[in-house]
C-alpha positions as CSV (number, residue, x, y, z in Angstrom):
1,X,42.6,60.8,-9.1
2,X,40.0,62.6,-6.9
3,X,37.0,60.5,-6.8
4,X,33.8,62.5,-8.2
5,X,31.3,64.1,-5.9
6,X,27.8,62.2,-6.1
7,X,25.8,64.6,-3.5
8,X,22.9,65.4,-5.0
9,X,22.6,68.4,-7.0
10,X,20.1,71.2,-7.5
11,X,20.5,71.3,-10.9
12,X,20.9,68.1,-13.4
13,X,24.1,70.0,-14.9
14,X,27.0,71.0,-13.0
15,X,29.6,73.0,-14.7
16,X,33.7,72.0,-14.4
17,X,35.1,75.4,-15.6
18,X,38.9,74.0,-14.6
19,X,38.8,70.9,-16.7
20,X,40.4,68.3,-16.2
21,X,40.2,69.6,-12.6
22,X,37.2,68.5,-11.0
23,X,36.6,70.8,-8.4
24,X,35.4,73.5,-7.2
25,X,32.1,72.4,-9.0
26,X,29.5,75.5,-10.4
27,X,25.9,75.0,-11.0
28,X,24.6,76.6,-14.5
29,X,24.9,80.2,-14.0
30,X,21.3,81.6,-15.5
31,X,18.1,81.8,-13.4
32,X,15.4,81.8,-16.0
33,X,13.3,83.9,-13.5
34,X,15.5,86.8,-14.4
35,X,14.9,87.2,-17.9
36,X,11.7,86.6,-19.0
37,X,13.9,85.2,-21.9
38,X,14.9,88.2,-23.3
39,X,17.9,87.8,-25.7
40,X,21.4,88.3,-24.0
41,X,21.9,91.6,-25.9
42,X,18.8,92.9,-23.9
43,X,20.3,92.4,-20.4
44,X,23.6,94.3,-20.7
45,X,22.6,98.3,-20.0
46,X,25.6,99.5,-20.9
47,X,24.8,98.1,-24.6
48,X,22.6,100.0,-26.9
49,X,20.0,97.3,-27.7
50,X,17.3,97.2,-29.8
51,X,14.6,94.0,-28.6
52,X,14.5,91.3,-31.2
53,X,16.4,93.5,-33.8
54,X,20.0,91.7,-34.4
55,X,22.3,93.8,-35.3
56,X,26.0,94.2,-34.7
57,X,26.0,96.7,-31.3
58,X,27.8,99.3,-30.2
59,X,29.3,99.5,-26.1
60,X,31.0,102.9,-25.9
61,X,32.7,102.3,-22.9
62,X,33.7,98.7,-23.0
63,X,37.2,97.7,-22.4
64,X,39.0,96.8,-25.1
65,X,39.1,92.5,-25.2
66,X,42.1,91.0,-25.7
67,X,41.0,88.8,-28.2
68,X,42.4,89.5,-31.9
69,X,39.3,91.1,-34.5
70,X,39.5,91.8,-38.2
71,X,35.9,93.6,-38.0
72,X,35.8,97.2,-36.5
73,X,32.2,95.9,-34.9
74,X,31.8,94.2,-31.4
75,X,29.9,91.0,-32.6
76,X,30.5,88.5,-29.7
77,X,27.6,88.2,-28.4
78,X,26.4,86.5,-31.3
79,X,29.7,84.3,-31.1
80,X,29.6,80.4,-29.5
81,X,33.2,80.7,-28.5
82,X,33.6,78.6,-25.8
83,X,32.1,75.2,-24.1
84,X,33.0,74.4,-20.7
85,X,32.8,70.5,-20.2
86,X,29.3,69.3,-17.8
87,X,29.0,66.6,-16.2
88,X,25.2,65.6,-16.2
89,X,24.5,62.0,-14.5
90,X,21.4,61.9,-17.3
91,X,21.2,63.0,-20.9
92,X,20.5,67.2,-20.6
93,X,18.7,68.7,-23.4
94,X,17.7,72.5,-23.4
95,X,15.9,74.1,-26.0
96,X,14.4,77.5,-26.2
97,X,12.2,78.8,-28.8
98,X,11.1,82.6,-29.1
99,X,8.8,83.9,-31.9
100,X,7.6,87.4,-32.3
101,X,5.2,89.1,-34.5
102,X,7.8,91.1,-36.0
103,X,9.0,87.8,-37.9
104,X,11.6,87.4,-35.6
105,X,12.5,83.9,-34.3
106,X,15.3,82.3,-31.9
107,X,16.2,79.2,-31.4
108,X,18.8,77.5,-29.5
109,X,19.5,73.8,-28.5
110,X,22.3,72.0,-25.8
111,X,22.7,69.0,-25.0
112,X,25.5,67.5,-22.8
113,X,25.8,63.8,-22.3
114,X,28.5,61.4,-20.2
115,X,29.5,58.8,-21.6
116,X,31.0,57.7,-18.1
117,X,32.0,59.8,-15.2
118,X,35.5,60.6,-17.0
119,X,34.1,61.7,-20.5
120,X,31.1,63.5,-22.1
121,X,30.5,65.4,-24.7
122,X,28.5,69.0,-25.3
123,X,26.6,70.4,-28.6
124,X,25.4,74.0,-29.0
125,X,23.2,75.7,-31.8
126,X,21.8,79.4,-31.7
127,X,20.1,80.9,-34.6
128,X,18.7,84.4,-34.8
129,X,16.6,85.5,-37.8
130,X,14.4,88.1,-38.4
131,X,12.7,90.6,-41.1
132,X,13.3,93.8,-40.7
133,X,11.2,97.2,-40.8
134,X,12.2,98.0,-44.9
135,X,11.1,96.1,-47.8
136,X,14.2,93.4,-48.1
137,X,15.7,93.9,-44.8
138,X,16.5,90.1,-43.2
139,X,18.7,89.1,-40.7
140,X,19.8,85.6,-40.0
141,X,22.9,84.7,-37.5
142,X,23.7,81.4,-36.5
143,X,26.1,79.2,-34.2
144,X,27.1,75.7,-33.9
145,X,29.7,74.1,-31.1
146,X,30.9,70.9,-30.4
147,X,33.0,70.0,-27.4
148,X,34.6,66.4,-26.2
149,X,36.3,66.0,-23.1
150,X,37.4,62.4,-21.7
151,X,40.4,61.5,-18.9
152,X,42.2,58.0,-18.7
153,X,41.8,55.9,-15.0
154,X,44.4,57.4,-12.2
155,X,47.0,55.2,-10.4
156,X,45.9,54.9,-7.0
157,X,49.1,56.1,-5.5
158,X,49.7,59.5,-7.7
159,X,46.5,60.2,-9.0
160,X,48.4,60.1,-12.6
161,X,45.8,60.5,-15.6
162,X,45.8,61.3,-18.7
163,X,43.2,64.3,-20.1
164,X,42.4,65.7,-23.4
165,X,39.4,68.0,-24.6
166,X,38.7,69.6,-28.0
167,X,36.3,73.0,-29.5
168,X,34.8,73.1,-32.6
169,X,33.0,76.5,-33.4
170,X,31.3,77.7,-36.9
171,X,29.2,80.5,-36.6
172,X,27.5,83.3,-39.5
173,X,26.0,86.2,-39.1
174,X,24.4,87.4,-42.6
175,X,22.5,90.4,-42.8
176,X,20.7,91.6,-46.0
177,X,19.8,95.0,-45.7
178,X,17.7,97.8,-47.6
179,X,16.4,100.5,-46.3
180,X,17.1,102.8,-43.1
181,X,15.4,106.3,-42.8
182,X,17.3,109.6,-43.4
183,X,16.6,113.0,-41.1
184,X,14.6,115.5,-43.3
185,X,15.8,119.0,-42.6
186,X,12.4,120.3,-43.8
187,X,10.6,118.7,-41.2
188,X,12.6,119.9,-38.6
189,X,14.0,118.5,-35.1
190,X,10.7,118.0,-33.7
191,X,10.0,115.5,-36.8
192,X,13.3,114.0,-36.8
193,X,12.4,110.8,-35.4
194,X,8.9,109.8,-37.0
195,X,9.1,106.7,-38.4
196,X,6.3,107.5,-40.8
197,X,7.7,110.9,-42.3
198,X,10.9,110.1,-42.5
199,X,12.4,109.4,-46.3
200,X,14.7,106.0,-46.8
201,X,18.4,105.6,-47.9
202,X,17.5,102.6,-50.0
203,X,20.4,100.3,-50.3
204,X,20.5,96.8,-52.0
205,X,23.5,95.0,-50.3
206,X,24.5,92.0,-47.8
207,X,27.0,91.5,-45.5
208,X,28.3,87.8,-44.3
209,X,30.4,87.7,-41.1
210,X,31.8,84.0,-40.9
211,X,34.1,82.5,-37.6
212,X,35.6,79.2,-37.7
213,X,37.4,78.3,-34.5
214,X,39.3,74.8,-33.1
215,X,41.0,74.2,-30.2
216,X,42.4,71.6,-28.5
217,X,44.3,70.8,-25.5
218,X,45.6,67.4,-23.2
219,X,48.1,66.6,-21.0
220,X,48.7,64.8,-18.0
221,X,47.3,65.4,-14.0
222,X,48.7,64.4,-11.0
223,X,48.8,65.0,-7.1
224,X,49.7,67.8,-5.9
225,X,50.8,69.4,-2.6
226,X,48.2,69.6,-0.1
227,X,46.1,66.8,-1.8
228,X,45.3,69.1,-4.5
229,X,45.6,68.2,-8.4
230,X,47.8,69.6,-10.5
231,X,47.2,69.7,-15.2
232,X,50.2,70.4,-17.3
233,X,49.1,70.1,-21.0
234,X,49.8,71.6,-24.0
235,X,47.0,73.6,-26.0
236,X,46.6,74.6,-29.8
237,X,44.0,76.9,-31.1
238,X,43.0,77.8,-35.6
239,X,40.8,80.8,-35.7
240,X,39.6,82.3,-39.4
241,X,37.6,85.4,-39.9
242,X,35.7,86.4,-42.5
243,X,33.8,89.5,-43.8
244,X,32.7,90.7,-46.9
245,X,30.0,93.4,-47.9
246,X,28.4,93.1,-51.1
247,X,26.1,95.9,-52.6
248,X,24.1,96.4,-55.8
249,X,21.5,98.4,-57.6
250,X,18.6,99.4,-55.0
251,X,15.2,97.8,-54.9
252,X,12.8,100.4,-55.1
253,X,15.0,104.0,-56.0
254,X,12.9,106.4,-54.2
255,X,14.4,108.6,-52.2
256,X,14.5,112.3,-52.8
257,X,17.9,112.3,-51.4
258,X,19.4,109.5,-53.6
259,X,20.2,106.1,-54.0
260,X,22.3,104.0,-53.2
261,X,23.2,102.2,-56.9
262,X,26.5,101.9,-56.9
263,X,28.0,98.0,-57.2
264,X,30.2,97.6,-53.7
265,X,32.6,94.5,-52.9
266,X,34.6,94.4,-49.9
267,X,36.2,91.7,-47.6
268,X,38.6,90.9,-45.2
269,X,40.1,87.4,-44.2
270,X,42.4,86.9,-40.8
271,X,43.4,83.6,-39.3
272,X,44.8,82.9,-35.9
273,X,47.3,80.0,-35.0
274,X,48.2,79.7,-31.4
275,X,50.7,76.9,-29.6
276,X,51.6,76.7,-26.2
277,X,52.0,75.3,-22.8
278,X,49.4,75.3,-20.0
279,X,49.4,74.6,-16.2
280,X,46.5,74.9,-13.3
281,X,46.2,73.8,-10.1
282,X,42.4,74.6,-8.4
283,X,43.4,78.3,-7.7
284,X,46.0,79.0,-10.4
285,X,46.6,79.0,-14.2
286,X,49.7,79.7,-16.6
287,X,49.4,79.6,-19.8
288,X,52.8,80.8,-22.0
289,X,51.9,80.4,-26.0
290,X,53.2,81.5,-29.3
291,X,50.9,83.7,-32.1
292,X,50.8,84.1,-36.0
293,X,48.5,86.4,-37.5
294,X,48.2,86.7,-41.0
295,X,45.2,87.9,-43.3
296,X,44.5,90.3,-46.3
297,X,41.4,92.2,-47.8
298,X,40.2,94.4,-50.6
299,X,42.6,97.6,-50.4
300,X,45.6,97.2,-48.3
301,X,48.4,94.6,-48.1
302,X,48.7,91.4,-46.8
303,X,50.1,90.9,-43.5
304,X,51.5,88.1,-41.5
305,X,52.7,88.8,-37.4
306,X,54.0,86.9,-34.7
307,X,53.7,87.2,-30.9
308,X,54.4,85.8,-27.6
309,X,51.2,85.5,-24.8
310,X,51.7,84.8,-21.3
311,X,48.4,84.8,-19.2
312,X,47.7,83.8,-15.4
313,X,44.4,83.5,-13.0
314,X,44.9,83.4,-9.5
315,X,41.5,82.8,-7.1
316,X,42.2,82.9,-3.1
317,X,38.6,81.9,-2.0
318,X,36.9,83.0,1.1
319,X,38.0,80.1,3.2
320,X,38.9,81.5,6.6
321,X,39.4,84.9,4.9
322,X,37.0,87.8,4.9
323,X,37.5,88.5,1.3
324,X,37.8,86.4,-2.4
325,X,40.8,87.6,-4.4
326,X,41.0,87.3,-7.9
327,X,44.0,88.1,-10.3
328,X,44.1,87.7,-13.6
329,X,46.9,89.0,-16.1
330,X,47.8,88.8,-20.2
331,X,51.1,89.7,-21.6
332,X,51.5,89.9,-25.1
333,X,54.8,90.8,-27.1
334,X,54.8,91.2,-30.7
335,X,58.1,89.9,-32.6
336,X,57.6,91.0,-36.2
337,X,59.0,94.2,-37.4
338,X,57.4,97.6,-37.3
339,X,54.8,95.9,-34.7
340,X,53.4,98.0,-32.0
341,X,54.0,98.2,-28.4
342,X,53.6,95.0,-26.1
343,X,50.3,94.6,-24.8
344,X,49.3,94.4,-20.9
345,X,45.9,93.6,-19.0
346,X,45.5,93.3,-15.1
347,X,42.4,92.8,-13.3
348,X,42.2,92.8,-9.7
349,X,38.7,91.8,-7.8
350,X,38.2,92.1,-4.3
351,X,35.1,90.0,-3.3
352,X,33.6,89.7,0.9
353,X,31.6,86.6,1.0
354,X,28.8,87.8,3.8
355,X,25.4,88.6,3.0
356,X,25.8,92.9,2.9
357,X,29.3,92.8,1.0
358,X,31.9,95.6,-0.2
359,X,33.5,94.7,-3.6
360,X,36.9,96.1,-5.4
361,X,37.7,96.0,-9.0
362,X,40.5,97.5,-10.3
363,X,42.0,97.0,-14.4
364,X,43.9,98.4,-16.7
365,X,44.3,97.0,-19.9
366,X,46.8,98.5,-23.1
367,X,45.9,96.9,-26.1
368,X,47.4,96.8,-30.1
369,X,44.8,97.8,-33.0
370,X,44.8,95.2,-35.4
371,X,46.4,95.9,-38.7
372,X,43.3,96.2,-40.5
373,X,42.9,99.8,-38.9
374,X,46.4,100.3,-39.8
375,X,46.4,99.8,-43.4
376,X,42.5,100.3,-44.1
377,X,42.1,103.9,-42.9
378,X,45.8,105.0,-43.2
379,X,47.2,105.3,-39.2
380,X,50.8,104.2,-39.9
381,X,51.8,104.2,-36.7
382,X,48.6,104.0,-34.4
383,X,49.8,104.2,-30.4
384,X,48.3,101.4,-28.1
385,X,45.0,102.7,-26.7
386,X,45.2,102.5,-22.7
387,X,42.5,102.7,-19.9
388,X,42.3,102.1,-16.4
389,X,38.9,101.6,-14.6
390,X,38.3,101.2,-10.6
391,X,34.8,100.5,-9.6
392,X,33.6,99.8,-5.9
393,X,30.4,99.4,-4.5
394,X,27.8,96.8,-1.9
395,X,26.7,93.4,-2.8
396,X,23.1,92.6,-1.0
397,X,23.3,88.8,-1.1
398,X,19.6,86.8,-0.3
399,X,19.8,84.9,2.3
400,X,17.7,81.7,3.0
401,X,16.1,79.9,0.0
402,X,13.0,80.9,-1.8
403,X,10.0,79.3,-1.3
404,X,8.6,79.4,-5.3
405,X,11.8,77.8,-6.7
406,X,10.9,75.5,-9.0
407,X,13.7,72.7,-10.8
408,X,14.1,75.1,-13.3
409,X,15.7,77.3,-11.3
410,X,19.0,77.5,-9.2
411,X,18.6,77.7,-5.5
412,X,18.3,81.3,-4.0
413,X,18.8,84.5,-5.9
414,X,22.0,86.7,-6.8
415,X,20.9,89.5,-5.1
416,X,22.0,93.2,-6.1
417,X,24.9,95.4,-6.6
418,X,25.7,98.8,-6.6
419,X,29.0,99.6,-7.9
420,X,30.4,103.7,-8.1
421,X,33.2,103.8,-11.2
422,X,35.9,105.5,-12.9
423,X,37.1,105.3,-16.1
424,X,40.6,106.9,-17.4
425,X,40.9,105.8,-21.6
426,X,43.9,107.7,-23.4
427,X,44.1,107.7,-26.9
428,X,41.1,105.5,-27.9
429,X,39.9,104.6,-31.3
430,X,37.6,107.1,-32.0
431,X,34.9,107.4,-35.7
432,X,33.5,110.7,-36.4
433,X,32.2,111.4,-39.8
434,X,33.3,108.2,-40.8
435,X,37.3,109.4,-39.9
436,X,39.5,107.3,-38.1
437,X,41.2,109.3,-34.7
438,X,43.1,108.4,-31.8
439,X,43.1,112.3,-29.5
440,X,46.0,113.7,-27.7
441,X,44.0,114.1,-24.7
442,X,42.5,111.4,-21.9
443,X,38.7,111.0,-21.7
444,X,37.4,110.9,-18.0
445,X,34.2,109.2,-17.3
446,X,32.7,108.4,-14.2
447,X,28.9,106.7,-13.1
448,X,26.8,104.2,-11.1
449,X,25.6,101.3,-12.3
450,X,22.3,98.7,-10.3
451,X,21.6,95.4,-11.3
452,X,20.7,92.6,-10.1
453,X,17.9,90.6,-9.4
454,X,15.8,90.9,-5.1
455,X,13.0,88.6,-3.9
456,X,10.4,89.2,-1.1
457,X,7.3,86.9,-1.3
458,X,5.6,87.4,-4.0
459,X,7.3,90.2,-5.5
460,X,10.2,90.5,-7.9
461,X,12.7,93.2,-8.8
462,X,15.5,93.2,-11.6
463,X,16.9,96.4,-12.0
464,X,20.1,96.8,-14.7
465,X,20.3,101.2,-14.4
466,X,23.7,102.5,-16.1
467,X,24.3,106.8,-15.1
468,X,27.8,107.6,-17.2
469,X,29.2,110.9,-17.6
470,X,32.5,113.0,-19.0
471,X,34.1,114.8,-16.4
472,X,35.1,117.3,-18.8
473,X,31.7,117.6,-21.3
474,X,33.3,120.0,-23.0
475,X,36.3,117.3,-23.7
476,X,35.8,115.9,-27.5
477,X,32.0,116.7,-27.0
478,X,31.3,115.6,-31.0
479,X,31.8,112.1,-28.9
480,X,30.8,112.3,-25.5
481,X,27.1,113.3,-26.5
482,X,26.3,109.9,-28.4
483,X,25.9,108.4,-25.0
484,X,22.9,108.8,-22.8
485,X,23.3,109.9,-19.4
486,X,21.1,107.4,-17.9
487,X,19.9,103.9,-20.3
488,X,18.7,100.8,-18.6
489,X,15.6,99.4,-17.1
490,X,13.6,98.1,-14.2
491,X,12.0,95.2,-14.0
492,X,8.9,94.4,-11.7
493,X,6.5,91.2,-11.6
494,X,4.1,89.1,-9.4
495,X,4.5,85.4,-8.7
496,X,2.1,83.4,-7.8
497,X,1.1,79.4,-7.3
498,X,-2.5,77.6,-6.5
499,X,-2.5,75.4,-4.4
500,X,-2.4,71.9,-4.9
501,X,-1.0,72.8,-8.7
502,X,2.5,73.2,-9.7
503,X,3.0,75.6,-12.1
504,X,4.2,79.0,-11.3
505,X,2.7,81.7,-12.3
506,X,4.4,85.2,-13.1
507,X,3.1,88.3,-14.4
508,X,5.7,91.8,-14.6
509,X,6.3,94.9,-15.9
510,X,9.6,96.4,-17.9
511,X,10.2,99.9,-18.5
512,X,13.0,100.4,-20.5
513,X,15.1,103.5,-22.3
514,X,17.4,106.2,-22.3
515,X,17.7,110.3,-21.5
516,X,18.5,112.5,-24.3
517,X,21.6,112.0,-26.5
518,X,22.8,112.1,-30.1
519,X,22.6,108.6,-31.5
520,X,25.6,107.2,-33.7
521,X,25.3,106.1,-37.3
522,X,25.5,102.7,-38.4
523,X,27.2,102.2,-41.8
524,X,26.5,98.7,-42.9
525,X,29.1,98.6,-45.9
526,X,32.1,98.2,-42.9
527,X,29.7,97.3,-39.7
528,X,31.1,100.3,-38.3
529,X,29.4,103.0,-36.3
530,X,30.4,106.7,-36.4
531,X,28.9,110.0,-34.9
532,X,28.0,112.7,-37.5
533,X,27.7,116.3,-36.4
534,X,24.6,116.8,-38.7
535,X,22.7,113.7,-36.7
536,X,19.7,115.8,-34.4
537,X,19.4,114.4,-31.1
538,X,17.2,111.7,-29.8
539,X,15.0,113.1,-26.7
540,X,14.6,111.3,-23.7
541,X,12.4,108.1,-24.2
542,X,10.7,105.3,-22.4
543,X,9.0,102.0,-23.6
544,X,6.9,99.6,-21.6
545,X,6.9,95.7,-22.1
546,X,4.2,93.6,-20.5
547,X,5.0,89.3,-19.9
548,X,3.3,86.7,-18.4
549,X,5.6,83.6,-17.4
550,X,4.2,79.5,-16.6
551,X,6.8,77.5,-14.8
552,X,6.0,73.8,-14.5
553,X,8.7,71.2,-13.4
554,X,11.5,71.9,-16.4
555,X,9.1,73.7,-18.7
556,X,8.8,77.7,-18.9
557,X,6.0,79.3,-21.3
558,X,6.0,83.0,-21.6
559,X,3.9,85.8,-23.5
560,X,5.0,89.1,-23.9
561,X,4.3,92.0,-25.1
562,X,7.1,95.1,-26.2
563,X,6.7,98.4,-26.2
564,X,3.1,98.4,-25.5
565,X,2.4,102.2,-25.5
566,X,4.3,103.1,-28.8
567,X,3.1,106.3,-29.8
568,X,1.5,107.8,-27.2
569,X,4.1,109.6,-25.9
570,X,6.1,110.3,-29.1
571,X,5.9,108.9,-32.5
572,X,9.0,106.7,-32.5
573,X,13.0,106.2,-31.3
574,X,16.5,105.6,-32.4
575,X,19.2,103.9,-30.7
576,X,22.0,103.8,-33.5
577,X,20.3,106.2,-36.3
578,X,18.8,105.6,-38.5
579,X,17.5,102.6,-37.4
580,X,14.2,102.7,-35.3
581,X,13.8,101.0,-32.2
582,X,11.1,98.4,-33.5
583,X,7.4,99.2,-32.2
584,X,5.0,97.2,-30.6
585,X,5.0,93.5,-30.8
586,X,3.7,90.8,-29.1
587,X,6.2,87.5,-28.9
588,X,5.8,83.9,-27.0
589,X,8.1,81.0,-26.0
590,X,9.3,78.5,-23.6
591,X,12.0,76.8,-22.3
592,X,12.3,72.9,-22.0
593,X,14.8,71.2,-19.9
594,X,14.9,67.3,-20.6
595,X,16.9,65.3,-18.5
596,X,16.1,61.5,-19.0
């Protein structure tokens, strides 16, 4: 066996995302200096977030994930699915804490511990609560992980080890909601989106999301060619879904248009069961597996499917080469009758390693909709949605180290990227007035997309600026015009340090929004959003958040305040109607990284 790197590290916690395969090793990926500890739905632009408001969110031109859902809403970033073993030569403890005026509060806690240089263990918990803008309007999601990882002593001679890791996962996401304003056609489009003249849909229900996830893998490594290790292992996985919606009578029934009164009960239950075989070396991975699928829910039939998976990873990394290849590919094969079409996803990346880099990434992806779809909003036959995406652009990677890192940060900065894309989808899964669609004819999108994070001196930048639009915008426009041309922000701060003190200081500037477009509609019975032809459209918007940040050693303090100049420019905004984007707000926090 490979004896264990003991150079010193920049960070306490390295990362070992080939276990049992000890190297290449990867520091913790996140540089607090990039956030200031906004919540990870905040820092995608492609998303349409809402800050501090946790809701299930809507990415109209993600890819379509391999993974198997019951739920029609994209909810993982609210998911822990995955720990990747650490090794930590301390105890590592991480907590963050975030409150906000709004009654919103986060809180998440790691810790990672060795027990010797062979095994360790990990523990994750995130909780997200908050009351919303409506009288009885709470949300409160929540995450707990535990991972174990250990590996027997090696021969001397073969390197011959035994290795074994398992995941455990339980996470909720329970929303009680009543309220959510409705578009007055008496007060016109210019009064469409004022939060105070707008009537409510008053609704008295709660939905309850639950995952349950294990997983488990061991086998044997061994020497390979080249002094290189080789794992063969074999790897089991239980995953159960759950989600119910349960309405009642409405609170306060007020509404000129309506209640909502009427009693609703509705759920749907899947569970995965996965076997199979797994083998890595440090620049490959094959995995070939076996599926079932079975579940039920109110309204349609039971099911029960079976499939066959084969995925691979391939990295070639820049040694002696002017470029990083990646590869990844999935395979999946369903063997029950009447199942759809096998399912394929390729990604090819193309990576140059100098400081002023050009980057390639190329994917296409055909994927099944799960049966809920099928039986649920009666597609008998629903064809495999395809896409194909190629995206090329410059990486600007910083060069030398910064003189204001502190320990709580990772040495030198990512840089940014500029990336020019494509996008070719054909028969997607497409809501409009609350109708399921797949259309005859491809949608085209192309657009540019800056993020990143630059450094010079004292100055900061962290731009994340998306620009998407149809080729043909006459092409399914009921569609195409629920997504803003341009949505993103750019970030802007000051850093600063007196001399002989330690801390840190930083003090920035984020102006964040979105160009005109016709929001979607969020129906909370089926977390499902829709467009709806009789939605006016939002106009162009902006919002400004203000934050101060403290760094000393592994502590981080922050102050913020969002949206700070709501309503001067227009009374309010909607990012998924009729939900408001929530108003002014002023929120504080910290990090603390313990390492004993």
């Amino acid at each position: 066996m490979m004896a264990l790197d003991t150079a010193p590290q920049a960070l306490p916690v390295v990362v070992m995302p080939n276990y049992p395969l000890r190297r290449p090793w990867e520091q913790m990926a996140e540089t607090l200096a990039n956030l200031p500890f906004y919540d990870v739905l905040d820092r995608v632009p492609a998303v349409l977030w809402r800050l501090s408001y946790f809701k299930p969110y809507y990415e109209p031109l993600a890819p379509p994930g391999q993974e198997i859902t019951i739920w029609p809403a994209y909810q993982a970033a609210y998911l822990l699915s995955s720990l990747e073993p650490l090794f930590v030569k301390k105890p590592y403890t991480r907590v963050r804490f975030d409150q906000s005026s709004r009654r919103t509060q986060l809180l998440s806690v790691d810790h990672a511990q060795n027990f010797s240089p062979r095994a360790g263990f990990q523990i994750a918990y995130r909780r997200r609560t908050r009351t919303g803008e409506y009288l009885g309007q709470t949300t409160d999601h929540y995450g707990v992980g535990l991972a174990a990882y250990g590996q027997s002593p090696s021969r001397p001679a073969s390197g011959l080890s035994l290795y074994g890791r398992i995941q455990t996962f339980w996470n909720q996401l329970l929303d009680e909601l009543n309220g959510g304003s409705v578009f007055d056609p008496a007060q016109g489009i210019a009064g469409a989106f004022q939060k105070e003249s707008q009537p409510v849909r008053f609704t008295d229900g709660q939905w309850r999301i639950w995952h349950r996830l294990v997983k488990a893998e061991g086998g044997l490594t061994w020497w390979g060619g080249r002094g290189g290790q080789v794992a063969v292992g074999l790897y089991g996985q239980v995953r159960q879904t759950y989600g119910g919606w349960r309405g009642g009578p409405a609170r306060v029934p007020a509404s000129p248009f309506g209640t909502d009164t009427a009693a609703l009960s509705t759920f749907a239950f899947g569970e995965e069961q996965q076997v199979g075989v797994r083998m890595a070396t440090h620049r490959a991975a094959l995995s070939v597996g076996l599926l079932r699928w079975w579940g039920y829910g109110t309204g349609w039939q039971p099911f029960d499917k079976n499939a066959f998976t084969v995925e691979s990873h391939l990295t070639c990394p820049a040694e002696g080469r002017p470029y990083t290849l990646r590869l990844h590919a999935f395979y999946r094969h369903w063997l029950s009758p009447r199942s759809p079409a096998p399912e394929v996803r390729s990604t090819l990346i193309f990576q140059g390693p100098r400081d002023l880099a050009p980057e390639l990434f190329l994917q296409y992806s055909r994927v099944a909709l799960p049966w809920f779809f099928y039986q649920a909003w009666g597609l008998p036959s629903p064809r495999n949605p395809e896409y194909a995406l190629i995206k090329g652009g410059l990486a600007w990677r910083e060069a030398g180290e910064d003189r204001f890192q502190d320990s709580t940060a990772r040495a030198g900065s990512e840089g940014l990227r500029l990336h020019g894309w494509a996008l070719w989808q054909r028969w997607p899964l497409l809501v409009h007035q609350a109708q399921i669609s797949q259309p005859e004819g491809p949608l085209l999108w192309y657009g540019v997309r800056l993020t990143g994070t630059w450094t010079w001196g004292h100055m900061e930048m962290y731009p994340a600026v998306l620009f998407q639009r149809p080729f043909r915008p006459d092409t399914l426009a009921w569609w195409t015009r629920q997504i803003p041309a341009v949505t993103g922000w750019v970030q802007v701060s000051y850093r600063w340090r007196i001399r002989p003190f330690i801390p840190v200081y930083r003090l920035g500037v984020r102006v964040r929004g979105s160009s005109l477009h016709q929001p979607p509609q969020y129906e909370p019975a089926y977390a499902l959003f829709f467009t709806a032809d009789a939605t006016p459209y939002q106009p162009s918007w902006a919002a400004v958040d203000v934050f101060l940040t403290i760094s000393l050693r592994q502590l981080r303090i922050y102050l913020r305040v969002d949206h700070v100049a709501e309503g001067l420019s227009q009374p309010g905004s909607f990012w998924a109607y009729p939900y408001p984007v929530p108003g002014r707000a002023f929120s504080f926090g910290f990090v603390w990284e313990l390492y004993n």
